[in-house]
N, CA, C and O of each residue as an XYZ file, in Angstrom:
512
protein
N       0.834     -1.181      0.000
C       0.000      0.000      0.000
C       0.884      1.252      0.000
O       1.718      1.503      0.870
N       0.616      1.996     -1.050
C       0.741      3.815     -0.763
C       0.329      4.697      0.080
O      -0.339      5.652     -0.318
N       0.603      4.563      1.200
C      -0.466      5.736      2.295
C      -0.005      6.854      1.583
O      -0.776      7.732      1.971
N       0.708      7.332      0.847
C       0.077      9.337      0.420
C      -0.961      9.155     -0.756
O      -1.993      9.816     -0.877
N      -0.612      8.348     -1.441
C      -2.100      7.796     -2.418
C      -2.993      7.604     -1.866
O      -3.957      8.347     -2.053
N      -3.049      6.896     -1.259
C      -4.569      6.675     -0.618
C      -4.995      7.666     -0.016
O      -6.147      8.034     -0.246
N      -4.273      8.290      0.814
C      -5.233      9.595      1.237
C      -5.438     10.765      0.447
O      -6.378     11.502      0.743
N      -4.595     11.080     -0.643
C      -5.017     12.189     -1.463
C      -6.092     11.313     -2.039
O      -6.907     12.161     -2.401
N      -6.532     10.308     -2.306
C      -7.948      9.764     -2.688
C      -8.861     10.028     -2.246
O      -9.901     10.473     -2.733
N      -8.445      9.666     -0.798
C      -9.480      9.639      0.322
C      -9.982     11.378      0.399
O     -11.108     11.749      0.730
N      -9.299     11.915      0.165
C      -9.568     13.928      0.554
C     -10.006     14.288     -1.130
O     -10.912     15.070     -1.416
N      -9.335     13.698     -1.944
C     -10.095     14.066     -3.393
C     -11.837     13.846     -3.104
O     -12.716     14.706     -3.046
N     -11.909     12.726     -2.993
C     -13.466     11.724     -2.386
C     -14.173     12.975     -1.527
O     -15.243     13.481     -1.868
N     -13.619     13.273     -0.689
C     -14.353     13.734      0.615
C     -15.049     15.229     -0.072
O     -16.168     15.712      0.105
N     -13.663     15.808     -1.078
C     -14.081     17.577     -1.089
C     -14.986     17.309     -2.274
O     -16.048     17.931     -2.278
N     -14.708     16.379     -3.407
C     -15.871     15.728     -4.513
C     -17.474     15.459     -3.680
O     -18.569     15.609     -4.222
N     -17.289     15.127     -2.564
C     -18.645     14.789     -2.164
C     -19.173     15.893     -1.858
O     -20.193     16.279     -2.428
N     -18.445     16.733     -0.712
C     -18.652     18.175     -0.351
C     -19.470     19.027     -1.136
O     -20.502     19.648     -0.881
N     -18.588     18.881     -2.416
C     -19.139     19.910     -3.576
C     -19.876     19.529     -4.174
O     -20.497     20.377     -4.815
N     -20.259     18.166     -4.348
C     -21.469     17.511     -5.102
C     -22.925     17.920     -4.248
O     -24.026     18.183     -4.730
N     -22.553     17.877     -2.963
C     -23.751     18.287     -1.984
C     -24.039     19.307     -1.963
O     -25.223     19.591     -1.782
N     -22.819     20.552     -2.187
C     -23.176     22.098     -2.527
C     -23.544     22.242     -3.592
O     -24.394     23.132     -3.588
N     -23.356     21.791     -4.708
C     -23.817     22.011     -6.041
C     -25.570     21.591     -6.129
O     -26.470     22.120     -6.781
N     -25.586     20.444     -5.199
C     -27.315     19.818     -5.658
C     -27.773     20.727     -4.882
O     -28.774     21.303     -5.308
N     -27.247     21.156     -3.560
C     -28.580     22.247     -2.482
C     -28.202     23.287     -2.544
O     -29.134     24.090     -2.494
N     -26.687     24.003     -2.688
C     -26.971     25.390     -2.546
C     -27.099     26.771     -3.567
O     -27.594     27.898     -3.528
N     -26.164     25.740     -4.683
C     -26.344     26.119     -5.813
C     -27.132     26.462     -7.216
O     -27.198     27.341     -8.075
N     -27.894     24.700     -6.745
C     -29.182     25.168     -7.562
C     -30.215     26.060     -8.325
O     -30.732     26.279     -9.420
N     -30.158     26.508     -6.720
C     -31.272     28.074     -6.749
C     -30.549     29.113     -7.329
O     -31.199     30.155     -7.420
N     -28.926     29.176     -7.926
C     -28.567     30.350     -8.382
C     -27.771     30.116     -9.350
O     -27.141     31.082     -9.779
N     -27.548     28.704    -10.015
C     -26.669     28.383    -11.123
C     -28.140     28.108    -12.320
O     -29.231     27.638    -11.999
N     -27.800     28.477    -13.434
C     -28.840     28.323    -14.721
C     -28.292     26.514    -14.835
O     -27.145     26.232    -14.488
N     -28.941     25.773    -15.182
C     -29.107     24.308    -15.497
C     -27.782     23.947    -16.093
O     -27.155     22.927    -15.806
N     -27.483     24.679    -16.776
C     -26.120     24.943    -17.553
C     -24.936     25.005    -17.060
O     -23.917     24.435    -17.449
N     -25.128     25.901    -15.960
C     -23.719     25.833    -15.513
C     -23.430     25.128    -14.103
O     -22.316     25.136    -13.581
N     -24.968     24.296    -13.347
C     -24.822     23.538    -12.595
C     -24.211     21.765    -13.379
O     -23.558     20.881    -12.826
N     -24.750     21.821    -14.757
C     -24.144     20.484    -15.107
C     -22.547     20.698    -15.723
O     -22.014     19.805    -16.382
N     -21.974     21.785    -15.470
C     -20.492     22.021    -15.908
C     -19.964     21.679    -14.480
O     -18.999     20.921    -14.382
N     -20.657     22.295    -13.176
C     -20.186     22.160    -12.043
C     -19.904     20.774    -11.503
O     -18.993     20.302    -10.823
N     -21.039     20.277    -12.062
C     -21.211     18.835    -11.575
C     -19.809     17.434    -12.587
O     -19.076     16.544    -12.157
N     -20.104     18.003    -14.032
C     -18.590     17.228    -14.264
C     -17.523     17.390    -14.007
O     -16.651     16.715    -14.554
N     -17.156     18.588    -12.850
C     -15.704     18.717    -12.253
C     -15.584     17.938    -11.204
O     -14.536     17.544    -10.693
N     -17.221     17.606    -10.724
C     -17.052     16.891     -9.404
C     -16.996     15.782     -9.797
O     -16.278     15.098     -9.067
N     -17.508     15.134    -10.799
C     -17.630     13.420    -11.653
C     -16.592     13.275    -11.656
O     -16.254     12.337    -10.934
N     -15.330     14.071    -12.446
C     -14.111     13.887    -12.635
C     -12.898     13.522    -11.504
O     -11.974     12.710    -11.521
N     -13.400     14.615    -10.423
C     -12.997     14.589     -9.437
C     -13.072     13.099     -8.749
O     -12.078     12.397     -8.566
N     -14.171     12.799     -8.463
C     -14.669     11.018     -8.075
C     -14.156     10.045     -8.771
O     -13.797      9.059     -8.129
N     -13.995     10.040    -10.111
C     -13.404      9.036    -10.248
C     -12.058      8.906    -10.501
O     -11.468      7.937    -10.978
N     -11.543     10.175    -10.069
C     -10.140     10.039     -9.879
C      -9.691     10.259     -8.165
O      -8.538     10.265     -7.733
N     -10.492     10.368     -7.662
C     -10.299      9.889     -6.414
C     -10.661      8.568     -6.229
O     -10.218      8.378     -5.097
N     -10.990      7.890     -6.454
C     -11.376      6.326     -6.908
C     -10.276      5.340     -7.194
O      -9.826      4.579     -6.337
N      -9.825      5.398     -8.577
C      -8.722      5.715     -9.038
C      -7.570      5.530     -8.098
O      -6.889      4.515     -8.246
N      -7.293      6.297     -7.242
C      -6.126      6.605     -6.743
C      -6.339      5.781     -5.186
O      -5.444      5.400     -4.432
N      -7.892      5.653     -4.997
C      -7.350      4.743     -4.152
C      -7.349      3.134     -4.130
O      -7.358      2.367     -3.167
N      -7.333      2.831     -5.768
C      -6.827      1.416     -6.387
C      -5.445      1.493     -6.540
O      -4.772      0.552     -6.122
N      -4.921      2.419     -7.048
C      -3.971      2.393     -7.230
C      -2.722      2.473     -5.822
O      -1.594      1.985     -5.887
N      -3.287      3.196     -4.649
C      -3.120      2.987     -3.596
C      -2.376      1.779     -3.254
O      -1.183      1.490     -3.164
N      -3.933      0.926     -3.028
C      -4.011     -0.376     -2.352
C      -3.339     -1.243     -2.883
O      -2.813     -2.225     -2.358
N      -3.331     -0.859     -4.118
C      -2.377     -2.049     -5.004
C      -0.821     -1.786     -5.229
O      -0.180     -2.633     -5.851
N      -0.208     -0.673     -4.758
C       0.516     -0.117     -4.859
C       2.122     -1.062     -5.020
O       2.937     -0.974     -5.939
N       2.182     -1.910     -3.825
C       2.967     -2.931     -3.783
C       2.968     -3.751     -4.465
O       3.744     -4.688     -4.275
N       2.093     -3.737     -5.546
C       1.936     -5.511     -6.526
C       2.913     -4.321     -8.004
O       3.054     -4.970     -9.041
N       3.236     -3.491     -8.055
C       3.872     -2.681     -9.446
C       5.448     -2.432     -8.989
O       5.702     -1.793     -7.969
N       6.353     -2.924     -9.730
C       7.340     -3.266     -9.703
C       8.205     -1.561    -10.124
O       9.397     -1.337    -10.334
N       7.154     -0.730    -10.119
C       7.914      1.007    -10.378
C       7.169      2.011     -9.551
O       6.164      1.673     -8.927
N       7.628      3.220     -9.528
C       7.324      4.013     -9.299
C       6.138      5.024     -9.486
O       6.468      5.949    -10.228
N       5.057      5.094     -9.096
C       3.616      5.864     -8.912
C       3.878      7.314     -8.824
O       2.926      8.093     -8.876
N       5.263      7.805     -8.676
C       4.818      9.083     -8.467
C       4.706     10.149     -8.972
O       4.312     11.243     -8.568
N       5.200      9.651    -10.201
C       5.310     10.319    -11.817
C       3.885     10.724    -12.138
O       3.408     11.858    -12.095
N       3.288      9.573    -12.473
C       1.768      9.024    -12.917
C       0.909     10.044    -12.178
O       0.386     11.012    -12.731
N       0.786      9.691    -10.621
C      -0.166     10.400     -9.574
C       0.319     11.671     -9.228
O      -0.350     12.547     -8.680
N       1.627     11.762     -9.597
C       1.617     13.799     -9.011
C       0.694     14.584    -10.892
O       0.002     15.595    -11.011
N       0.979     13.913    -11.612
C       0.471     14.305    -13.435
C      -0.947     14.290    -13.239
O      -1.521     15.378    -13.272
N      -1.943     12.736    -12.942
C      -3.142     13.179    -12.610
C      -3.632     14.019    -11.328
O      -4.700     14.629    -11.382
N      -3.030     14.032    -10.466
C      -3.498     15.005     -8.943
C      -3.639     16.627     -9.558
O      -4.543     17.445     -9.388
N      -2.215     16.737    -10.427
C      -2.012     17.868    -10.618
C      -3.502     18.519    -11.803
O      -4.030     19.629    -11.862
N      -3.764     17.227    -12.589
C      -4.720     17.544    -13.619
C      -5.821     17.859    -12.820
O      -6.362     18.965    -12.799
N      -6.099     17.042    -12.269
C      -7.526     16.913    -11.548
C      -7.838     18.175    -10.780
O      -8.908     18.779    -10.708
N      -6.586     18.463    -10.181
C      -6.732     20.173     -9.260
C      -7.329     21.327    -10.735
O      -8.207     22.188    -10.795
N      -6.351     20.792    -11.731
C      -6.001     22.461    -12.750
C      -8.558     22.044    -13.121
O      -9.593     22.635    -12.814
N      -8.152     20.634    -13.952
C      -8.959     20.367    -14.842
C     -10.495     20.638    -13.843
O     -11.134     21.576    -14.319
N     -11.110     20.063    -12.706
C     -12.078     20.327    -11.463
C     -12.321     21.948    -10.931
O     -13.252     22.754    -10.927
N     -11.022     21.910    -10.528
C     -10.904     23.097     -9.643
C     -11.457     24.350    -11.139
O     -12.632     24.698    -11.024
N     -10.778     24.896    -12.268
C     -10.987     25.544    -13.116
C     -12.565     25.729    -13.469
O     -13.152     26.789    -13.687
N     -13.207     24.114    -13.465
C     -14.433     24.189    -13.888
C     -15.641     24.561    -12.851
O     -16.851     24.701    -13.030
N     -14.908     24.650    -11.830
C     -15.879     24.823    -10.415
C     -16.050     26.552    -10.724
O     -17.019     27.274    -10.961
N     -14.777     26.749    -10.604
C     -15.156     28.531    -10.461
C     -15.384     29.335    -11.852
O     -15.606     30.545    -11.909
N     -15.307     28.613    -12.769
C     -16.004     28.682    -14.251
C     -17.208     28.915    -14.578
O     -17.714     29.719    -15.361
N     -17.798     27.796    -13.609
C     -19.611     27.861    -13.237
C     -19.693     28.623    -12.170
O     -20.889     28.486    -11.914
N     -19.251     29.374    -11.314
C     -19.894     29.960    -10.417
C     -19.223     31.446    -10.420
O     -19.319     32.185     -9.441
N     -18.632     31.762    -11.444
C     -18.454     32.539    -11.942
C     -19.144     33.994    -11.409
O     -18.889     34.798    -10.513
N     -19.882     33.903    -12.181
C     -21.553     35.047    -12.486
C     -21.915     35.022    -10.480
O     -22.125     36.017     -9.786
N     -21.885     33.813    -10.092
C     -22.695     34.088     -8.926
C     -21.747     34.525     -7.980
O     -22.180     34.148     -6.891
N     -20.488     35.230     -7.791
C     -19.692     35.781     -7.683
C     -19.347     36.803     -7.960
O     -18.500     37.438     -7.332
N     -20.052     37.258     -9.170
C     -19.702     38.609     -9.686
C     -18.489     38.904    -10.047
O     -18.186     40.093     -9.954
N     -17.704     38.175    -10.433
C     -15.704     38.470    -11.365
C     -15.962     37.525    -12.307
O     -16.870     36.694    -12.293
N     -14.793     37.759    -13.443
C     -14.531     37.307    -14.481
C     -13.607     36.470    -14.198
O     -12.656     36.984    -13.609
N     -13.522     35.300    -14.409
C     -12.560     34.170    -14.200
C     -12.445     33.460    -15.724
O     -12.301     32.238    -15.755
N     -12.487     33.975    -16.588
C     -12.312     34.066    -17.688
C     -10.969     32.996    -18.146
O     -11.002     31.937    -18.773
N      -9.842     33.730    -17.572
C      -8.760     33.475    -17.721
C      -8.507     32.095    -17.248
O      -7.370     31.641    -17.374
N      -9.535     31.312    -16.666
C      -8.893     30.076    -16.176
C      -9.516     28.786    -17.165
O      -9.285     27.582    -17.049
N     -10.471     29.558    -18.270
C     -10.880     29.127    -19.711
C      -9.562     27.840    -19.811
O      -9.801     26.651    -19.599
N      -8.245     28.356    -20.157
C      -7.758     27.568    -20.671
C      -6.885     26.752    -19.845
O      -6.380     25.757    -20.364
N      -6.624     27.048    -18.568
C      -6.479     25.892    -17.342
C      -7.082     24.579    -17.598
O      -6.421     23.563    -17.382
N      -8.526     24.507    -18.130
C      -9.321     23.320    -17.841
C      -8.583     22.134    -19.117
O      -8.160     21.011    -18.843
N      -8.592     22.692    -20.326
C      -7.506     21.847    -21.309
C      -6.078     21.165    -20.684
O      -5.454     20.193    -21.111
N      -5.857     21.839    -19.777
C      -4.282     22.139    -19.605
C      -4.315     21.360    -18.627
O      -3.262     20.722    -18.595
N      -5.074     21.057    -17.718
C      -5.513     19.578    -16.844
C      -5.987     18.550    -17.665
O      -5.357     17.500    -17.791
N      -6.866     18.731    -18.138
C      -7.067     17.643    -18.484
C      -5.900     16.874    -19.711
O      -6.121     15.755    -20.173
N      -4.516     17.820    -20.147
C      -3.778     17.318    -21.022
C      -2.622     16.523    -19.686
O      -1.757     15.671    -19.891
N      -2.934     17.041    -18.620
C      -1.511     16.334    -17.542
C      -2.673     15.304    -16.903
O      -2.108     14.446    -16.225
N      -4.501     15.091    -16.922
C      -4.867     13.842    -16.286
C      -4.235     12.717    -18.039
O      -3.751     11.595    -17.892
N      -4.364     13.198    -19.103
C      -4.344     12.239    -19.881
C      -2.720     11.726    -20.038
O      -2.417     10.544    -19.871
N      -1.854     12.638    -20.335
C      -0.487     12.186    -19.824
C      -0.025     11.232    -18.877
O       0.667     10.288    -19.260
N      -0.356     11.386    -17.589
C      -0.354     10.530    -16.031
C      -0.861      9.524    -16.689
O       0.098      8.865    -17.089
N      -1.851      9.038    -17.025
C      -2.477      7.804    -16.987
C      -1.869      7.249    -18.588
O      -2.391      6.148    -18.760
N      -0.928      7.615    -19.868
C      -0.393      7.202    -20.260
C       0.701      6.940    -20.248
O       1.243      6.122    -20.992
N       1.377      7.789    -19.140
C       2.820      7.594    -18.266
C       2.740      6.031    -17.991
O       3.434      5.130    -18.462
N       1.452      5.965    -16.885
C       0.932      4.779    -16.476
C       1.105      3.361    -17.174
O       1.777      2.419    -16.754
N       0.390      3.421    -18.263
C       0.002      2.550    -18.862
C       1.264      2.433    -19.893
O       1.089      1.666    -20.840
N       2.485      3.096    -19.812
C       4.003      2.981    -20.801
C       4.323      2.240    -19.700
O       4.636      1.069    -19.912
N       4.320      2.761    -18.232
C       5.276      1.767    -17.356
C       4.744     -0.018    -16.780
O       5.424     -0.915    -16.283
N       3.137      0.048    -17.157
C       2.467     -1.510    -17.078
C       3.169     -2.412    -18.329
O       3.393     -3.622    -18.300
N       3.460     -1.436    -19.474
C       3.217     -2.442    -20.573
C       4.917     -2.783    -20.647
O       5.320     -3.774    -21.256
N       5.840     -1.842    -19.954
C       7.280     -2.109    -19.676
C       7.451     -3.088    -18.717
O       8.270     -3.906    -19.137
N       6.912     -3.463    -17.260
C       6.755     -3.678    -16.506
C       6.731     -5.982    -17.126
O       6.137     -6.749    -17.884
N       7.806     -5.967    -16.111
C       7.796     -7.294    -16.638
C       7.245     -8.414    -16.026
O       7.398     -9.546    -16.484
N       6.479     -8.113    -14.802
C       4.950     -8.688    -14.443
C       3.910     -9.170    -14.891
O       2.981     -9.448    -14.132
């Protein structure tokens, strides 16, 4: 097992739930339909990469390399790619332009897709 994997899972999980619960009750009443279902795939994303990480965790000891390449690339995505789309949608109900973090959300999601092909170069090297 990875205990720093597993718990950045475990706290990905926890603030994904958090915000899934703020998004269905508090947000509702002040996000247009539109930008509550943008809110809500940062939190999807979020979950199943907190998920994710805590398989990769648990299993941590059965991989004959190093995780930390892989999981600092998706952690890092998941913050840029989630986090960007949260305050993207709530934008307006805030009153500032966060405009600028438009192209953050690409820019995660190009380091979650990297990490997990980092990943999948070091399984298929991996002489297990």
């Amino acid at each position: 097992m990875n205990k720093s994997i597993v718990i950045i899972g475990i706290v990905m999980l926890v603030i994904a739930i958090v915000l899934g619960a703020f998004g269905a009750h508090a947000l509702k009443e002040h996000l247009t339909p539109e930008k509550l279902n943008t809110f809500e795939v940062g939190v999807r994303y979020q979950v199943y990469h907190g998920l994710a990480f805590l398989i990769l965790g648990f299993s941590a000891d059965k991989f004959q390399f190093s995780l930390k390449l892989p999981t600092r690339l998706i952690f890092v995505g998941v913050l840029m790619f989630s986090g960007s789309i949260y305050f993207l949608a709530i934008q307006e109900m805030l009153d500032v332009s966060l405009k600028f973090l438009g192209p953050i959300t690409p820019l995660g999601g190009l380091l979650i897709i990297t990490g997990w092909i980092l990943f999948l170069i070091k399984i298929m090297r991996s002489k297990a």
